[in-house]
N, C-alpha and C positions, 0 to 999 in steps of 0.2 A: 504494500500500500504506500511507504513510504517514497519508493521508487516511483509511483506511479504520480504522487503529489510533485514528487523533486520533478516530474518528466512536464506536468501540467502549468508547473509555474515557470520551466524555462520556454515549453513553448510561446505561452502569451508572452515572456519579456520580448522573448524574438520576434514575435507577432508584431507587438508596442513600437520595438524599434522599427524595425522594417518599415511601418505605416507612416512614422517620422521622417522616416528617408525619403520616400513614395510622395509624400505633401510635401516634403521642400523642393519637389522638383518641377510645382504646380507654378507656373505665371499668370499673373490676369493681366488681359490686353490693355492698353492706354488708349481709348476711342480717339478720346480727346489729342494725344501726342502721336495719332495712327495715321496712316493714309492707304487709300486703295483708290489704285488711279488707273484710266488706260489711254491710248490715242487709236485715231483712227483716219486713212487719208480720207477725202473727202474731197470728190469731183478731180479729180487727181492734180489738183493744184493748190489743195489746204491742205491742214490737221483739223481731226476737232480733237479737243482735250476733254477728260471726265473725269469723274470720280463719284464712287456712293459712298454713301454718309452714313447711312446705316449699317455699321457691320460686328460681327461678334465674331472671337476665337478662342484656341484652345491649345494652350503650348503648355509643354511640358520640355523642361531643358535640365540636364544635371550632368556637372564633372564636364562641361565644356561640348556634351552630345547636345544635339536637337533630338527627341525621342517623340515627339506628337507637335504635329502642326495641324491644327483642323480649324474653318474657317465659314463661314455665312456671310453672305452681303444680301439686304433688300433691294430686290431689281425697283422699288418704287422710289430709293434713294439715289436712284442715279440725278446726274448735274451736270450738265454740257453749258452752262451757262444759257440756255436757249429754253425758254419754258416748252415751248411749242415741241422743239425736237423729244427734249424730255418727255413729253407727253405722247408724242408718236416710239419714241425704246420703248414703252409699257404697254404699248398696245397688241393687238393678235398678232398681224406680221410680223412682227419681230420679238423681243420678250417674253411676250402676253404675259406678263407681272401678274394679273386676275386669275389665270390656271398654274402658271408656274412662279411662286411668291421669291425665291432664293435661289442665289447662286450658291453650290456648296467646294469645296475643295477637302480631300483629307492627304496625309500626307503617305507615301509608302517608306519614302528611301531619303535620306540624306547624306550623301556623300560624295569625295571630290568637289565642294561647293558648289553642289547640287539638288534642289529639294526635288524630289518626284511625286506626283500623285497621282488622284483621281480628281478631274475638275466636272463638275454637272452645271449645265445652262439646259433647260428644256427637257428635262428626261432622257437628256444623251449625254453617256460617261466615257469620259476619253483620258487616257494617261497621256500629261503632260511636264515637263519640267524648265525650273527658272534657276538660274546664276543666283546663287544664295550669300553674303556673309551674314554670318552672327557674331556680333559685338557683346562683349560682358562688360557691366558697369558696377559692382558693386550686386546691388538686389534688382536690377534692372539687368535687362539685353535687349537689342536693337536686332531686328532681323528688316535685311536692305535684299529684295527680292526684284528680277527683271526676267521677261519672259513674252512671249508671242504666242498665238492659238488663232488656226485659220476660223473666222465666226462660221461660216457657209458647213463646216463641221459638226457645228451643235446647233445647225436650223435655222441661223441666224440671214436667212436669204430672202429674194423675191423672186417672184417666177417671171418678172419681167428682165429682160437681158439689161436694159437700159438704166433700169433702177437699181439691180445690182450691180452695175460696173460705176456706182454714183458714188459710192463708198469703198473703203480697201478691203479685200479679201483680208489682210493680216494685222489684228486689234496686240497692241501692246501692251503689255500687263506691267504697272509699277507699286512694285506693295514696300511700306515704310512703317512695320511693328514694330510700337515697342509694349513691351511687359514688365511688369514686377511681381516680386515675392509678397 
């Protein structure tokens, strides 16, 4: 019996510890000090510039690894500066933000300064990856992300030849996380 008590009280200490280990390697995202941004050409003589406003993540970093990068952004926070356009990205052709609310990403791989994952726009999931550093500050880390995804991939098109040659086949991804403990 005595063995069995010495057996029970060292597994929960191991347990206790371990769990302590497990949450310090929990970050909560900085909305406010965040950015998710992308470009796109446009009539192939601009850029338009964007970024949604609305986004949530899920990092988990310890001993200098990235171990979980999972991410959300609301298609209805997107921002081109342009009300109007804003309001056509949420509409059925393109987003439909009303059937499909979230763009999701989660992460597979990290390595070679490389994040890989799964990224979904529209009920279509495609492995992608972006040029990653991550910076340590203390109880803080910057994760500085860049990366490309053809749209016409995840539905992002028209069936007009004309309207989609209006816009660039290849949208720009710039993500600027940061997190703390």
């Amino acid at each position: 019996m005595k063995t069995l008590t010495k057996f029970c009280i060292s597994a929960s200490l191991a347990a206790s510890l371990l769990a302590g280990v497990a949450s310090a390697a929990a970050y909560n995202l900085e909305p406010a000090n965040s950015s998710v941004k992308f470009s796109v050409s446009h009539m192939k003589l601009t850029k338009v510039d964007g970024e949604f406003k609305d986004f949530s993540g899920k990092i988990d970093y310890d001993g200098g690894k990235l171990n979980v990068l999972e991410g959300s952004v609301a298609i209805k926070s997107i921002d081109t500066a342009n009300e109007k356009r804003n309001a056509h990205l949420n509409a059925p052709d393109m987003f439909d933000s009303a059937k499909h609310p979230y763009i999701t990403f989660k992460m597979t791989d990290f390595s070679g300064g490389k994040i890989h994952g799964d990224l979904t726009i529209k009920d279509t999931t495609k492995h992608v990856a972006f040029d990653a550093k991550v910076a340590e500050n203390g109880n803080k880390i910057t994760i500085d992300a860049t990366g490309a995804i053809n749209r016409s991939e995840f539905g992002i098109a028209w069936p007009s030849v004309f309207k989609d040659n209006a816009v660039g086949e290849v949208v720009n991804i710039v993500l600027h996380l940061v997190a703390s403990k």
